[in-house]
N, C-alpha and C positions, 0 to 999 in steps of 0.2 A: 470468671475463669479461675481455674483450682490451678495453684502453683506447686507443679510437681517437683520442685528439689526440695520440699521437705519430708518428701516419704523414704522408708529406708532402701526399698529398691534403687530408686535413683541415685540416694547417697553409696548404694554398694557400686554401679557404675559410674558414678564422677570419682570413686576413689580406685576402680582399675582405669579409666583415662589417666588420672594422676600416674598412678606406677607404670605404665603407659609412655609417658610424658617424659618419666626421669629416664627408661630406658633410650629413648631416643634423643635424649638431653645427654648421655653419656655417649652415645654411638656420634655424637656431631653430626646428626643426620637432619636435624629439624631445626627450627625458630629455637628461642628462647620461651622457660615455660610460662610468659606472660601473653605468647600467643596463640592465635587457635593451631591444634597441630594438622597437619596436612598430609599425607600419604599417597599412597596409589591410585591413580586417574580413575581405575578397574572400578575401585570401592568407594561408599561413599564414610566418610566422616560425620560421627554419631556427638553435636558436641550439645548437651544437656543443659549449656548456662541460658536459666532465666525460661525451661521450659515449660511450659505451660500447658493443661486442656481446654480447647475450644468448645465451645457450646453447653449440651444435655451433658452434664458430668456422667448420668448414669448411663450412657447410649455402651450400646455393647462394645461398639467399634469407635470410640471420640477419637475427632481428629487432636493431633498435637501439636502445638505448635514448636517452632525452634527457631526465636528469633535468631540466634548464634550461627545458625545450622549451614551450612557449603551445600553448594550444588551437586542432585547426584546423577550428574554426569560431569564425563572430562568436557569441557570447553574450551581448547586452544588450541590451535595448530597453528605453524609458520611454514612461512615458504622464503625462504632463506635465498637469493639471486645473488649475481655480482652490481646488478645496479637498484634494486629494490627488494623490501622486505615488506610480504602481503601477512596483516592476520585476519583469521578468523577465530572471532569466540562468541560463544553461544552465553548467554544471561538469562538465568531464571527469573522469569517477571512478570503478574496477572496484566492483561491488557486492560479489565475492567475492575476497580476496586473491587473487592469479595467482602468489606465494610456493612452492604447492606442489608441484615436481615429478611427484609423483604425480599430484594430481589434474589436471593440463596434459595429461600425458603418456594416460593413463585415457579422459579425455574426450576426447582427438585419435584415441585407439584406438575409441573407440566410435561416434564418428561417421563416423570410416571405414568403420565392420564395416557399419553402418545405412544408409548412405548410397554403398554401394555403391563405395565409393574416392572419390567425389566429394567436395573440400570446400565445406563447406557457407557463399556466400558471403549475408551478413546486409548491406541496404540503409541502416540507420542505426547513428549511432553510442551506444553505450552512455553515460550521465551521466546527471546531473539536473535538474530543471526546478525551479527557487527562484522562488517569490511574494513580494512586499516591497512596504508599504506605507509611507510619510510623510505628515505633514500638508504640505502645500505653504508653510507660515508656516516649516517648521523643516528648507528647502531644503538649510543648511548640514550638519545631519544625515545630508540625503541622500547629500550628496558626499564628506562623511566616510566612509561605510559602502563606494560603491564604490572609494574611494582602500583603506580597507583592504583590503580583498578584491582587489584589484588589476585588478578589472571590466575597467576602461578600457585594462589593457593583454591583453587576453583570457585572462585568468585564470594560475594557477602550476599546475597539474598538469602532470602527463609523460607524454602519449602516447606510444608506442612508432610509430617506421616502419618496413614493409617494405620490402624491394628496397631502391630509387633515393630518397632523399629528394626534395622538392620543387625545383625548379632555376629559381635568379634570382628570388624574392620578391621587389617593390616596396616601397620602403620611406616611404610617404605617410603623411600624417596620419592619426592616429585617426578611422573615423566610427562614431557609434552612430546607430543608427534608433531615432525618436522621432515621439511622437502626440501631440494636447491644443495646446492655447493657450497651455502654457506652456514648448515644443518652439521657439515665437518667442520668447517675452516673456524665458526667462532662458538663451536663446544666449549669450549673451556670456559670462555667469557658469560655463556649463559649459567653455568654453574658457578663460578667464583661468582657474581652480582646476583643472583635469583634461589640460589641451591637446589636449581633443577636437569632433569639431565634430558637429552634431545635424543630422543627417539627417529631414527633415519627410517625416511620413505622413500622408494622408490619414486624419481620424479616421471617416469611416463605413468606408473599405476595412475599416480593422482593426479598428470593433467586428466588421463581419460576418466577415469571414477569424478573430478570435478567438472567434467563438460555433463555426462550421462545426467548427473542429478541435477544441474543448470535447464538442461533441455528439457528433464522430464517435470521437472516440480514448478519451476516460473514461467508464465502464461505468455508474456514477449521479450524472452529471454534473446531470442534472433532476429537479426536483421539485415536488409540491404541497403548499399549505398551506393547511389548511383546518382553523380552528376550533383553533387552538396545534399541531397535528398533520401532520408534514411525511410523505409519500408519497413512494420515491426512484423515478423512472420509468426504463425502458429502454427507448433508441429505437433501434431497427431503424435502423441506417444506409443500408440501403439503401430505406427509407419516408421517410425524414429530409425532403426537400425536396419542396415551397416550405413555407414558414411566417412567421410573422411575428415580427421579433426588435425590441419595444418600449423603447426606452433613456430612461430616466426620469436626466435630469439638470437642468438648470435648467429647460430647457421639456422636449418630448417630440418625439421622432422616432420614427418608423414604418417599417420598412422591410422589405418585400417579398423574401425572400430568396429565389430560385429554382435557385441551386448555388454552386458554387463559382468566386469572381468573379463570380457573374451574381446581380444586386440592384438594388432601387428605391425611392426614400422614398416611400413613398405618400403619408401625411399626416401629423398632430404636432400639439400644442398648445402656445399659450406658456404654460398652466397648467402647472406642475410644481414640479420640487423646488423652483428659486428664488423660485414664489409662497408654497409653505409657508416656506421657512424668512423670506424676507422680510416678510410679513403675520408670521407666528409672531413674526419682531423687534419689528415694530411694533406689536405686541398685547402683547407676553407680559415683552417686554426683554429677552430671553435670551438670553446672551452666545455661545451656540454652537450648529450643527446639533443636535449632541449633545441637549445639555442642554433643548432642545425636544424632543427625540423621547424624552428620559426624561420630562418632562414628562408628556406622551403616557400613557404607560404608569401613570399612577393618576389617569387623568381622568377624567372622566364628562360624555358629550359630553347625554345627557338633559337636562341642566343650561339647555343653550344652542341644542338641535339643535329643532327642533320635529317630532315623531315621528306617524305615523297612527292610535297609540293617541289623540294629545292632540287629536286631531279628531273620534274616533269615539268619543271616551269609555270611551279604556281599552282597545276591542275593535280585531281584527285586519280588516282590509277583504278578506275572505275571495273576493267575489267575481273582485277581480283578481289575487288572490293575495298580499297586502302585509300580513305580520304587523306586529302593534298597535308593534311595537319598529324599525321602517324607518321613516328620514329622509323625511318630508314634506318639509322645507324646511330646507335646513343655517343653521344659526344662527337660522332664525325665529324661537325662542320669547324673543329679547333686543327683537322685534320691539312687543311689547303688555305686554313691562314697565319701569318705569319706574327703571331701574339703570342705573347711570354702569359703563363697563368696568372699572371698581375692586373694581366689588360682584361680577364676575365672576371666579373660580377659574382662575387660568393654567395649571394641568393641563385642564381643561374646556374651555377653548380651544383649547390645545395639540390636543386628541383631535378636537374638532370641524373644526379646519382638515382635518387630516391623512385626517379621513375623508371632507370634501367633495372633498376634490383626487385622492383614489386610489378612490375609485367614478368620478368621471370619467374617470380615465385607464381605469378598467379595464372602461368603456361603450364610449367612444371604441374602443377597442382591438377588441374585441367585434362593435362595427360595421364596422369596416375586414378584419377575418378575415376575416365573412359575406359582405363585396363580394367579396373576393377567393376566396369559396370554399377560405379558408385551416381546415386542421386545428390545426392544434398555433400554441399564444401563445405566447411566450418572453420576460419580462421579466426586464430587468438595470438599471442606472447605480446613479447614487450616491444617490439617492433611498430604492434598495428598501436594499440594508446590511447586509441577512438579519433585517428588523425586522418581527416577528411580527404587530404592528397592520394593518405595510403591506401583508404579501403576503396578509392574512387579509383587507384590504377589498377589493383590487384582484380576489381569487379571486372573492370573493360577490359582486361585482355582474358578471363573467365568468360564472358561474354562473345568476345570475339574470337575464341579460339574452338568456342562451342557451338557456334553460331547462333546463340542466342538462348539454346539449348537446356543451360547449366545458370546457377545463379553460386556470385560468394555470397555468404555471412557470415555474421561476425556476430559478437557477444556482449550483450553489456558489461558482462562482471569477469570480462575474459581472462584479466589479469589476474585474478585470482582461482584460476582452475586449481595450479598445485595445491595452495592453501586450503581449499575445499575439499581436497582428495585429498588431504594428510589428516583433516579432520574427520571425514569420513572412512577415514582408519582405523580408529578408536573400536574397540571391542564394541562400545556402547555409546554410540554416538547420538541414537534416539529420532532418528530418520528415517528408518528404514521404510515405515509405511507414510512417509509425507505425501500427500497426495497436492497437485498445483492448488484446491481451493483453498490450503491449509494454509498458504502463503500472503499477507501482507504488505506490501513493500511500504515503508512509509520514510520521507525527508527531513528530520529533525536537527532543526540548526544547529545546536550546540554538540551535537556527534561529529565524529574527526572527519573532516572534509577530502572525499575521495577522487574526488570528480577532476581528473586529470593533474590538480597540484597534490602536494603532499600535505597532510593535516599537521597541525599545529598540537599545542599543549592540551591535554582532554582538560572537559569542564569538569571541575566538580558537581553544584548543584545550581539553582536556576539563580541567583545572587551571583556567582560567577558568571554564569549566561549573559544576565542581564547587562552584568559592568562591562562585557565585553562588548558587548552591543553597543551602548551608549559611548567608548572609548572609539572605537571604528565607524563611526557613523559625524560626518559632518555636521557642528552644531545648527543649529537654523533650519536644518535641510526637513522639508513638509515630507509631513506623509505619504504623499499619492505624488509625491516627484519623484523625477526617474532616478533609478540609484545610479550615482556614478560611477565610473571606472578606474578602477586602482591599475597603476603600473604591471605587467607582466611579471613573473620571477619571482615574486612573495609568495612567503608562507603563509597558509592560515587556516583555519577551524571553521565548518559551515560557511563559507562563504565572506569568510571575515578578515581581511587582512593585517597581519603584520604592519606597525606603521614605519612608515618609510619618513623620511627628510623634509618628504611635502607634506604631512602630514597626513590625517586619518582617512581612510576612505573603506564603504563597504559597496563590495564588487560582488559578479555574478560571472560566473567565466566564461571567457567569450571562445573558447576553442571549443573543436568538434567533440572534445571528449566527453561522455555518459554518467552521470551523475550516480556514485553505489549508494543507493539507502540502508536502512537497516529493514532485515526481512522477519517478521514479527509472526510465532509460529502461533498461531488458535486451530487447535485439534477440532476443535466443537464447531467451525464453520464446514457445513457441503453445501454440493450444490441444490437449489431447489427441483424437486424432483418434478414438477407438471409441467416446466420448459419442454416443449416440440422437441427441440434439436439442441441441448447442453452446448453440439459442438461447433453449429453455425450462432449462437446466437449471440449477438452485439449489445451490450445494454446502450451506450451513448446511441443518442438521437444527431446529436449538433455534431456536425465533423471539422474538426479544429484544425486542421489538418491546409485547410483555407486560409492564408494569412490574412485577410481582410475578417473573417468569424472570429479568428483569435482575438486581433486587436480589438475589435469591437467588446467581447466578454471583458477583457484584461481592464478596458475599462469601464466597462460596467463594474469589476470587481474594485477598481480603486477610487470609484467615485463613490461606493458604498463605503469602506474602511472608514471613515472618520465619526459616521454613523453609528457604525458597528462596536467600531472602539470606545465611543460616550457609553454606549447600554452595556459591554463589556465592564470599564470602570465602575458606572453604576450597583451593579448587579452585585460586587464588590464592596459597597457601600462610599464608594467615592475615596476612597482612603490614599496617602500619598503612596503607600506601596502600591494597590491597584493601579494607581495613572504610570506609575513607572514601569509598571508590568505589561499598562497599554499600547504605553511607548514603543517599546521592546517588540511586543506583539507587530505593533502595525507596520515596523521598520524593517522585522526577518518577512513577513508576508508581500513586503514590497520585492526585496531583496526573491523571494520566489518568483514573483511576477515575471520581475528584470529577467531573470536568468532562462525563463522558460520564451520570453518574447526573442533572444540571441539564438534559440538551442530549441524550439517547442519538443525536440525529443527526448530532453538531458534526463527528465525522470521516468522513461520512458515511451509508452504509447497515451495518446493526451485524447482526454476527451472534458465534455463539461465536465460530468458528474465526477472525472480525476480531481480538476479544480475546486469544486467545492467542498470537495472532501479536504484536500489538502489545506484550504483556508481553517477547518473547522478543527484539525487534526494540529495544525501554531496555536488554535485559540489555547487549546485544552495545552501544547505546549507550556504554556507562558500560567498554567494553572488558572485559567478562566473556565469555569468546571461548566455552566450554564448561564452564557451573558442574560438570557431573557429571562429568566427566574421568575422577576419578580411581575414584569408584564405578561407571563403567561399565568399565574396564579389569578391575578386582579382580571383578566378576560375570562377565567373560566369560573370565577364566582359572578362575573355581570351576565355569561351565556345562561348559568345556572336560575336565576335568578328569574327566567322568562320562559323556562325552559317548562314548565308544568302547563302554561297558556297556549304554548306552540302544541304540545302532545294534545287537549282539549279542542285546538281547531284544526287538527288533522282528522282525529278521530271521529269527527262529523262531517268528515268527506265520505265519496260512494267511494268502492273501493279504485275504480281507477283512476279517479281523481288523484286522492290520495298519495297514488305511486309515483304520477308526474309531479304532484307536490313536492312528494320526497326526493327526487332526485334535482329537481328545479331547488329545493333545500341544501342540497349538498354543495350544486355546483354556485350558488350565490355566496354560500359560507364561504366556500375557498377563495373568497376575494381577499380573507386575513392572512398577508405574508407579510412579514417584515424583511425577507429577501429581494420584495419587490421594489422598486423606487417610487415606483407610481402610487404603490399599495401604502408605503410611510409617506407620503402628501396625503393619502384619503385620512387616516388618523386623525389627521391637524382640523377635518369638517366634520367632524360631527365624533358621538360615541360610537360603541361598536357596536349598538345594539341598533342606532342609526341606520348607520352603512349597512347592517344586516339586511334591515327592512327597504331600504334603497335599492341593494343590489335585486333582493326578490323580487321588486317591484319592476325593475328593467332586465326580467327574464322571458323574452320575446322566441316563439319560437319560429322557424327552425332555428337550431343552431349555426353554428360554423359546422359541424362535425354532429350531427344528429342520428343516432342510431337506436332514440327510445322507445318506437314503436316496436323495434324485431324486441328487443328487452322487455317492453311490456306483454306482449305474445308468450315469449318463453317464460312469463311469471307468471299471467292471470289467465294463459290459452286466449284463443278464438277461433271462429269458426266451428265448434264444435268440439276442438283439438282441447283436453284436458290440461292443465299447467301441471306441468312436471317437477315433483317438487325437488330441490336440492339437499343433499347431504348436511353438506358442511360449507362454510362459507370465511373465505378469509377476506378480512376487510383492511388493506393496507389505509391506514390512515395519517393526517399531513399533521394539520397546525394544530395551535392550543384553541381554547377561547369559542367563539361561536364555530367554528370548522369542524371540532369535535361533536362540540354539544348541540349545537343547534343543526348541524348537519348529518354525521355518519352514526350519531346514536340513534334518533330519531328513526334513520335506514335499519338500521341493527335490531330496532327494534322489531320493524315492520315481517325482516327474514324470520326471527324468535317468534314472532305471533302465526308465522306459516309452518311454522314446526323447522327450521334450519337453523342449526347448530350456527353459532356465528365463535369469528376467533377476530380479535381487534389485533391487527399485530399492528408494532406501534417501533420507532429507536429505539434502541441500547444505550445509547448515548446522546445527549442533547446535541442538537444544530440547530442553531435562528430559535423561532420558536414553535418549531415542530413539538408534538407533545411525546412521552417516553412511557416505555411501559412502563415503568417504576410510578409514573404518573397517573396513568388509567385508571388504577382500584380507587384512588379514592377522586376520581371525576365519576366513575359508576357509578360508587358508591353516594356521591351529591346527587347522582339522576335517578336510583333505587327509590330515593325517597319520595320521589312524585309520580313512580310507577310501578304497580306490582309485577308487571312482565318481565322489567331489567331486573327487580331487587328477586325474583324467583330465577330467573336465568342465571342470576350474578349467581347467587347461594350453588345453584347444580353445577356453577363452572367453579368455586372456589375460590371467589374475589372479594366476596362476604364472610367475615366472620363473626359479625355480629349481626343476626338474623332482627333484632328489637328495633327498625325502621319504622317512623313515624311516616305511614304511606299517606298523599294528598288525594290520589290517584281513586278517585271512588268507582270506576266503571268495574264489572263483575266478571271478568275473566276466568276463565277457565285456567287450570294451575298448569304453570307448563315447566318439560320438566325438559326440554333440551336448556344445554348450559349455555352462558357466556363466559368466551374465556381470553384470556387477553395472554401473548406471545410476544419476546422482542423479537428483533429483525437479525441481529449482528449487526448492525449497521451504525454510525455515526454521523451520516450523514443526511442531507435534502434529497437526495436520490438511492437507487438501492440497485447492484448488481445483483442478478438472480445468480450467477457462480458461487455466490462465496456468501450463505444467511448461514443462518442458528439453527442447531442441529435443533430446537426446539418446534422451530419453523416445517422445517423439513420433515421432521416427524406428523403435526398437525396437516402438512399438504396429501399426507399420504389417502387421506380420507377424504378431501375439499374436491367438489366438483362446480364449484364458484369462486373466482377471487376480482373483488373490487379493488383497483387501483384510482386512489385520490389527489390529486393535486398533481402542479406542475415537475417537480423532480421526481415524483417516481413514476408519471403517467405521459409528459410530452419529455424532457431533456434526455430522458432516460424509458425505453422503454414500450415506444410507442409503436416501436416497428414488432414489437416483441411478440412471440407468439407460442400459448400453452395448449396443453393436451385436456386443458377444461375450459367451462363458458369464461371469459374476461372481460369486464366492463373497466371501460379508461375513463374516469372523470375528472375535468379539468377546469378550470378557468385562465386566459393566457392571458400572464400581464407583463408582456414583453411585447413591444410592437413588432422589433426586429422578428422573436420568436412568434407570432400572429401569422406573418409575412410570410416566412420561408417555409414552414412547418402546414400551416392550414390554409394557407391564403387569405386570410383573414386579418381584422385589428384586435388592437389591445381590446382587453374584457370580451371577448369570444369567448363562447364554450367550446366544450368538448365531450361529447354522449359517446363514446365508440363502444359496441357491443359486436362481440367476435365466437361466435358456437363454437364450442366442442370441436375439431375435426372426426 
């Protein structure tokens, strides 16, 4: 890298920064000039310390780097309440290292090969989207949090620029866009502590501008609740509009939403949250929302409600349809007894308010849809909270006033509609074309904890993470033990409590309310384009949804951890920082567990392939980059190593022989999971080259799931019927070690000898030890050399660069010039939803009128119902008994042959 602050251009702009510097050093308008200076949200800030060129010094266009360099956009908005302050800010931040030559270099080749030479230019910018809640009493909290974070000066990342940097930035005050009543009331205070000044927004623009991009961009952003039971909904964005977006805050607002920008209050009540918690005050004494709405929750509103049982004598008034247990008349029955409010239960109260005021909202509401010939209700403010009483009375009397008709929902991230529409106010807020695949949600422990309490102190870096883990977590307390329950009312960060009196404990919250993650924007993920149906289709196979399927996975997932966490450590080199980092690891992954077994919806819609994403997604948390490292190396030099013997007794098969070889090849391979439990006991008998020859040896057929003969048809014809050859061929592949090598190369090869384009697409990122693209060139590259097929295919795909291969391989081949090319996924995971791959992927399917799917997570967990607009072969081996059972009717080490034509 060529360090550009010693040329004189640079020197001629780091000396107008400087004059720059003083001018705003004299206006009192800025820092002091030992800091970086900040400006106008509009522009971005050019700051040249320690810049740098990346890469080919001579390239026309090198990128630059700027470690120094502020994000260029504005990223923060507030929503200012009288009982809470929501933020959102956006952080500039690669989701996969950009560290690795190869993979830069790989993916710039591939999207050229795919994309016809064109670069492929992406409308938004890659980062995150952070949720952040305060109580509005502990304002100073607030400003603590964005002073560390450095918000106000738009944030410390280093985006890189092309060409020409920016020319002549304005150097003006700070502004942040801001929402709420308290956007006026503590102006001041955010300028005397921040030296920034608060930009007022309209709070209905930006609850409805924050519902519209909620609904349109996150895939189970709505739901229903009904009877403790949340329902996650999928709304067609293009059915989306008009609907009605209900904001339950002190009173109620109504408002007619008919697109973007285009809305109307219709009507509202002044009943709402400030008459419950008001009355609940002067009823109850309760010193907080809170502490009323817990209330709430062991009341018993029979007590004080007068019911139609207590009219009818018990019975239900069938005619109009009013079972014996609906409110005749809220508090009535304090009406005709002779009790002082003393003699009455302040839970019973508590429950009775809450349900007179949210059947009303939720009639009122009911009424105003049917005027307006509205479909879809959508309720949010600080009222609803994710509190399971509220959304369950406000559905039932939607329900019953519709006859069934009309459904509520509600929002996960409802509370921060304003804040979202004050950020999507920004001139340049870098949204605009966000499409839902573009979106991420992921739950990172050490991010301010949203999910109904209020977060705690942000983490600096993962050393702080860690101590705070190990401070809130019960000495002694095992891995795979349930985490305990902290006391109610505590603050704290991920999940992590404040210590109380009794000591340390880490909790999982047990109220109804939804868990906000941080929403991680990748431009470069779409969807796969040879999905049948984008908008029915389902990746999860396993529906968790089942609390007996839950509980079962959760522990299968915790009897694995200790396991997981040795080869984690390892991988590490055993060192005492790795075992503390394991610790930490396996302690926040419990603490997920916990929290999803009270709540299976807190992080929203749950499926496996959610779970095992989410375990893999703490590993890399806690900087566990790829626990299996070093066991998938040492497997793929002993596959390698037999691998020239296996190609030599294929290759004196007839040719259908052969095919069923191959594929009897593939699915014995995938017996190598180290996700399996049964699969790490096989390890412990024998080597892998063993177990290889073992599993081949007990491939009996039919299968479980046997579809090789229509497969074999549409490859080698019969009857007369010529085989039709394929295109292009995407071979989704699983493990490392013999799965790769001794199985789907082997395949890959046999499509390349038929003249088909083959593309290995392979992770982005390690899980278990599935193998990575970043991995493949040089496992090829080890199988090039015992074949001239792979090492001439390699070379025409571009996986070769050094053509001077010592070939074993003496049989006389004709030169063949289709490529092989190997593709990631986007994915990090054991499973892979087709929504949301790599624009590299997506490019490569445009021409694939074959895709093999291999192993268990991306072909049974995930998948299996799945259905494309090309041939799909599903190969599998099941080494779940549960998943044998339910799935194929079958036992563990079942295959799985599914062959599915074209439509």
């Amino acid at each position: 890298m060529a360090d550009l602050t010693k040329g004189s251009d640079t020197q001629n702009l780091n000396k107008k920064q400087e004059e720059e510097k003083e001018k705003v050093q004299n206006n009192r308008e800025m820092a002091p000039i030992g800091n970086p200076i900040h400006w106008s949200s509009s522009r971005p800030q050019l700051d040249l310390t320690g810049a740098a060129i990346q890469g080919n010094f001579e390239e026309r266009n090198p990128t630059i780097l700027l470690p120094n360099q502020s994000d260029d956009i504005s990223h923060l908005a507030l929503d200012i309440g009288g009982s809470l302050i929501k933020l959102v800010y956006f952080s500039r931040h690669e989701d996969h290292p950009a560290d690795d030559k190869w993979k830069r270099s790989m993916g710039e080749r591939m999207r050229m090969r795919f994309s016809n030479g064109t670069r492929r230019k992406y409308p938004i910018l890659g980062g995150r989207l952070h949720f952040v809640k305060f109580e509005t009493r502990k304002l100073n909290d607030c400003l603590d949090f964005i002073d560390s974070k450095l918000l106000h000066h738009s944030g410390k990342d280093s985006p890189s620029w092309h060409c020409s940097p920016p020319a002549s930035p304005r150097y003006d005050s700070v502004i942040i866009k801001a929402t709420g009543g308290g956007a006026y009331k503590f102006a001041d205070i955010f300028k005397e502590r921040l030296g920034v000044s608060l930009d007022k927004e309209d709070e209905m623009d930006c609850l409805v501008a924050g519902a519209n991009f909620l609904l349109k961009a996150i895939r189970h952003e709505a739901f229903t609740h009904m009877e403790g039971r949340k329902e996650f909904v999928q709304i067609d964005q293009n059915d989306l509009f008009p609907y009605l977006l209900v904001n339950i805050g002190s009173g109620v607002g109504m408002i007619k939403v008919d697109g973007d920008g285009s809305f109307q209050r219709v009507s509202g009540t002044n009943v709402g949250g400030g008459t419950y918690w008001g009355l609940g005050r002067l009823l109850t004494k309760c010193k907080s929302f809170d502490e009323l709405l817990e209330l709430s929750q062991r009341g018993d509103n029979s007590a004080i409600d007068m019911l139609v049982g207590d009219i009818y004598g018990g019975k239900d008034y069938s005619k109009i349809g009013l079972s014996a247990s609906a409110i005749a008349s809220s508090f009535g029955k304090t009406i005709s007894e002779n009790k002082e409010i003393s003699d009455y239960k302040r839970e019973d109260i508590s429950l009775s308010l809450l349900l007179m005021i949210s059947y009303n909202i939720g009639q009122i509401s009911y009424l105003n849809a049917l005027r307006y010939g509205l479909k879809r209700i959508f309720f949010g403010g600080y009222f609803i909270r994710g509190h399971a009483y509220t959304m369950d009375t406000i559905s039932s009397a939607v329900r019953y006033w519709s006859k069934g008709q009309a459904q509520a929902m509600f929002l996960r991230h409802e509370g921060f509609l304003g804040a979202l529409g004050a950020f999507m106010s920004y001139e340049k807020h870098g949204l605009d074309d966000l499409m839902v695949h573009h979106l991420v949600e992921r739950f990172p422990i050490g991010d301010p904890y949203v999910g109904g309490k209020i977060n705690g102190p942000p983490l600096g870096d993962l050393n702080e993470k860690i101590s705070w883990i190990e401070k809130f977590v019960q000495k002694g307390t095992k891995i795979t033990a349930p985490v305990p329950m902290a006391p109610p009312g505590t603050t704290g960060v991920g999940g992590f409590e404040r210590p109380s009196s009794k000591g340390y404990t880490l909790r999982s919250d047990a109220s109804a309310a939804l868990n906000i993650g941080v929403l991680h924007l990748v431009p470069t993920l779409e969807v796969f384009p040879l999905l049948e149906d984008s908008k029915m289709y389902e990746p999860n196979t396993i529906d968790l949804s089942d609390p007996g399927e839950l509980e079962y996975w959760f522990t299968v997932l915790s009897e694995h951890l200790p396991d997981l966490v040795d080869k984690a450590v390892a991988s590490e080199g055993g060192t005492d920082d790795a075992k503390r980092r394991g610790d930490a690891f396996a302690r926040a992954f419990s603490a997920h567990l916990a929290r999803l077994m009270e709540e299976p919806a807190a992080y929203g819609k749950l499926g496996l392939a959610n779970l095992l994403e989410l375990r893999e997604e703490c590993l890399r948390e806690f900087q566990f980059v790829d626990a299996y490292r070093s066991i998938k190396q040492r497997e793929n030099e002993a596959s390698l190593a037999v691998f020239h013997d296996l190609l030599m007794e294929l290759d004196s098969m007839s040719e259908e022989t052969r095919l069923l070889a191959l594929i009897e090849g593939v699915l014995a391979a995938n017996i190598f999971d180290w996700g399996s439990r049964a699969c790490v006991d096989l390890y412990h008998k024998g080597t892998i080259i063993e177990i290889y020859r073992m599993s081949r040896k007990k491939m009996q057929r039919p299968w479980q799931v046997d579809d090789f003969d229509i497969f074999k048809e549409r490859i080698l014809g019969s009857g007369g019927n010529k085989p039709k050859l394929h295109r292009r061929a995407l071979l989704f592949v699983d493990n490392s070690g013999a799965d790769i090598v001794l199985g789907m190369l082997p395949l890959a090869r046999e499509l390349l000898r038929r003249g088909t384009e083959v593309v290995l697409v392979a992770n982005s990122l390690p899980a278990l030890n599935d193998v990575t693209a970043m991995e493949l060139p040089e496992i090829v590259a080890g199988a090039a050399k015992h074949c001239d097929i792979i090492r001439k295919a390699a070379e025409a795909g571009g996986l070769l660069v050094d053509a001077m291969i010592n070939i074993q391989d003496g049989s006389k081949q004709k030169s063949v010039s289709v490529p092989l090319m190997v593709v990631e996924n986007g994915c990090g995971s054991p499973c892979i939803d087709f929504r949301q791959v790599s624009s590299e992927l997506a490019a490569a399917a445009k021409d694939a009128d074959l895709i093999i799917l291999e192993g268990m997570g991306r072909a049974l967990h995930t998948n299996f119902n799945a259905r494309f607009s090309c041939d799909a072969l599903k190969l599998a081996m099941v080494k779940n008994q549960r998943l044998a059972e339910k799935l194929v009717k079958g036992n563990i080490y079942d295959s799985v042959c599914r062959y599915e034509s074209a439509p």
